[in-house]
C-alpha positions as CSV (number, residue, x, y, z in Angstrom):
1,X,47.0,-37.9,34.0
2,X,47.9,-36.3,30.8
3,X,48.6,-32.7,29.3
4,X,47.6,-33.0,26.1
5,X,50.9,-32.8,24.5
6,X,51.4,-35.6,22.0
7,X,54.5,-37.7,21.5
8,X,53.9,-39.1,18.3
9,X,51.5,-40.3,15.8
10,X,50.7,-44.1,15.2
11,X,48.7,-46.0,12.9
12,X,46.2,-48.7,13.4
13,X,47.2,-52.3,12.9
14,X,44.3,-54.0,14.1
15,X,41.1,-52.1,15.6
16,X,38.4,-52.8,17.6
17,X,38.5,-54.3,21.6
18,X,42.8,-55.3,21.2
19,X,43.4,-52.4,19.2
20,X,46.9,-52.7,18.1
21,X,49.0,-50.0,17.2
22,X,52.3,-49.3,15.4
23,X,54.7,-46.8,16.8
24,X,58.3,-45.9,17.5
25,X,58.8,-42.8,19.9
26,X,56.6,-44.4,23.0
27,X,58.2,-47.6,22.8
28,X,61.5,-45.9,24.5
29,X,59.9,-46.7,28.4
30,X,56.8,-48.6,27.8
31,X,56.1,-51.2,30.2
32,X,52.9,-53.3,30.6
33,X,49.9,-51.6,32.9
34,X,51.1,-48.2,31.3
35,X,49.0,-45.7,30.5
36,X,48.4,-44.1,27.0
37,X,46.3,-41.5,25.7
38,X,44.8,-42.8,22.2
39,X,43.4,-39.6,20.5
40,X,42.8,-38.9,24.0
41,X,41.7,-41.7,25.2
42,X,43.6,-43.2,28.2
43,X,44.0,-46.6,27.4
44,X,46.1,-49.9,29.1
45,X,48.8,-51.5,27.7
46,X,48.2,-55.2,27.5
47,X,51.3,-56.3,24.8
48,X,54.1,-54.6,23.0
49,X,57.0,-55.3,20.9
50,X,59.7,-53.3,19.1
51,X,57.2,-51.9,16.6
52,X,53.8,-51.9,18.1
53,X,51.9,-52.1,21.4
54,X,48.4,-53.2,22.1
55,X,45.2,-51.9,24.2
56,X,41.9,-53.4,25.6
57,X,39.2,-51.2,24.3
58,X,35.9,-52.2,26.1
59,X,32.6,-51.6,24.4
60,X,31.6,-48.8,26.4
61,X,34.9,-47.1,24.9
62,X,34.3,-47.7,21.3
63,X,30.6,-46.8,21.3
64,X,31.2,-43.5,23.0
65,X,34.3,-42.1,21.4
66,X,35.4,-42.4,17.5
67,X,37.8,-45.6,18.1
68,X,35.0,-47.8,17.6
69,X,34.9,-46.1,14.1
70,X,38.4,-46.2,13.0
71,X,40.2,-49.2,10.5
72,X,43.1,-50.4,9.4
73,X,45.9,-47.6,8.6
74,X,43.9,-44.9,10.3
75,X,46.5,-42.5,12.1
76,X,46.2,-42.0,16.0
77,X,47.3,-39.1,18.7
78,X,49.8,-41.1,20.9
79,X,50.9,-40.0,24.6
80,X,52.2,-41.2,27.2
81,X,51.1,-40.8,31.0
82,X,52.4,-37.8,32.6
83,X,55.8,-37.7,34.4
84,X,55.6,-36.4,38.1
85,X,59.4,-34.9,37.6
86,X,58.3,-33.4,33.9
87,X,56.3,-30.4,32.8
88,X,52.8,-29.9,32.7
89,X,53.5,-28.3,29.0
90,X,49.3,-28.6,28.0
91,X,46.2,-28.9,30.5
92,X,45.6,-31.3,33.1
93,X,43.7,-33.8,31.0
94,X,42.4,-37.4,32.5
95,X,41.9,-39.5,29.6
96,X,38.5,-39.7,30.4
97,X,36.3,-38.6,27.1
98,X,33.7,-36.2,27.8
99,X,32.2,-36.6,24.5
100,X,32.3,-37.0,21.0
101,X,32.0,-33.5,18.9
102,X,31.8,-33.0,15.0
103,X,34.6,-30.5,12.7
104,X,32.3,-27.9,10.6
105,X,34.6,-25.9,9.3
106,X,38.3,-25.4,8.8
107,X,39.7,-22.3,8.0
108,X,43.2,-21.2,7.4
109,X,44.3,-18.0,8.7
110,X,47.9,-17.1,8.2
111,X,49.6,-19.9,9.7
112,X,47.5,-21.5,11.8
113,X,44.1,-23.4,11.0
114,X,41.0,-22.6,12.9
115,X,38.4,-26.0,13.6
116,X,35.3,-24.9,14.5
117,X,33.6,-28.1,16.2
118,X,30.1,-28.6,17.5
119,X,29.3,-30.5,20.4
120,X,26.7,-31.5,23.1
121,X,25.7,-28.8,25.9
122,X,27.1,-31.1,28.4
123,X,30.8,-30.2,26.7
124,X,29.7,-26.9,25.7
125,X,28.8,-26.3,29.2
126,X,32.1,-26.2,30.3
127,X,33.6,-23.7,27.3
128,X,33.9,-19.9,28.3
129,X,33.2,-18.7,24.9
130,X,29.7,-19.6,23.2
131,X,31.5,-21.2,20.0
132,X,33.8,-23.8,19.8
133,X,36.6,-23.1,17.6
134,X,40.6,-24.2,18.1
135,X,43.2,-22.6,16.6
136,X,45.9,-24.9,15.9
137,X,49.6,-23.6,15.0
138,X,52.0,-25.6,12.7
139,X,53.6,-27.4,15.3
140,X,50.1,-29.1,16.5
141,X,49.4,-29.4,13.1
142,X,52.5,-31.4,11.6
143,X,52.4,-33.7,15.2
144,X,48.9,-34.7,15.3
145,X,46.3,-36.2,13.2
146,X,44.4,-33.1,13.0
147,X,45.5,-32.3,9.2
148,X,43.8,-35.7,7.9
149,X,40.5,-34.2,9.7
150,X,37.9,-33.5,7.2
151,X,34.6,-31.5,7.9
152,X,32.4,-33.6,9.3
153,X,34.7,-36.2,10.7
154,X,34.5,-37.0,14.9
155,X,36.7,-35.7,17.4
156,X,37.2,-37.1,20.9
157,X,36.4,-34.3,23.4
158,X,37.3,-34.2,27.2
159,X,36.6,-30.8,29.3
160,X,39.3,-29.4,31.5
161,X,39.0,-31.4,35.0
162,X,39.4,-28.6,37.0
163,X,36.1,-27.3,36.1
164,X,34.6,-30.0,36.4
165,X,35.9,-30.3,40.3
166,X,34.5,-26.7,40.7
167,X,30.8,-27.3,39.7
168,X,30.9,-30.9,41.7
169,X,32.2,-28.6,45.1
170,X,29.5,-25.7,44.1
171,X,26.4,-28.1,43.0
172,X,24.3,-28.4,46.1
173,X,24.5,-31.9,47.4
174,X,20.8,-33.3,47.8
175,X,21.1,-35.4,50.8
176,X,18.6,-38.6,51.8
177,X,16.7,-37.9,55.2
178,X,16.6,-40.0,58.0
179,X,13.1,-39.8,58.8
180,X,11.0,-43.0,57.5
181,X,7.9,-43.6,57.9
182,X,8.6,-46.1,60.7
183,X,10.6,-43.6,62.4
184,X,7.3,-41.3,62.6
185,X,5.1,-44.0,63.7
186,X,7.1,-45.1,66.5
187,X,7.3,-41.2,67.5
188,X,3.9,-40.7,67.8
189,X,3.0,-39.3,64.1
């Protein structure tokens, strides 16, 4: 589980399925199995070193989020699993991409910058207000990668989970009778 909250910002080395990437800050407690959110995406460390760690991406991974797009020197959201002693500073977030979405338009207003991002209805779904827009503030904006974000450009997208739990516990269930055709017959139908 993550909250959102990122640590630091890395830069590709190599990409594709052993994406390697250089970094500093979550090198501090990194160990091999760990969990890391890659521009949201939670990922497995496989190797690491004093200046780097690497991921298996699978296929499914690169073709359904933007990491299958990125090169060389491209700059990525790093963060690291969630603590159980630490805060929950962001949203309860899985690593588990919902969906891709698209930036068309950014907008300063006063300090912050407003993305307004479009998005399939099976993200939009899940979003209380009928337009997708995020209002980022400078701190977001100096530790992220959203300032190198252009109009046009993807974004990995991933709905709240609690949501998601609600409409699974509210969706009616369709269950699978028993009765077969056999089960008639030998009853007299």
């Amino acid at each position: 589980m993550f909250t959102g909250i990122i640590e630091e910002i890395g830069s590709i080395i190599n990409p594709g399925n052993k994406l390697k990437i250089k970094c500093k800050k979550i090198l501090s407690d990194v160990s091999l199995g760990d969990s890391i959110a890659v521009n949201g995406v939670c990922l497995t460390v496989t190797e690491f070193n004093t200046d780097s760690i690497t991921v298996d991406v699978m296929n499914e991974t690169l073709n359904k989020t933007y990491l299958g797009s990125m090169k060389k020197g491209d700059l990525v959201n790093l963060e690291r699993a969630m603590s159980a002693n630490g805060r929950f500073g962001g949203h309860i977030v899985s690593g588990h991409i919902d969906g891709t979405g698209i930036i068309r338009e950014i907008k300063k207003d006063g300090i912050s910058i407003w993305y307004s991002i479009s998005a399939d209805n099976k993200i939009l779904n899940y979003i209380v207000e009928e337009v997708f827009k995020v209002s980022v503030i400078p701190h977001t904006q100096e530790n992220t990668t959203l300032l190198s974000k252009n109009i046009g450009d993807k974004v990995n997208l991933e709905n709240d989970i609690i949501g998601k739990y609600i409409e699974k516990l509210y969706k009616p269930q369709k269950k699978e009778s028993k009765i077969t055709e056999e089960f008639l017959i030998k009853n007299g139908f």
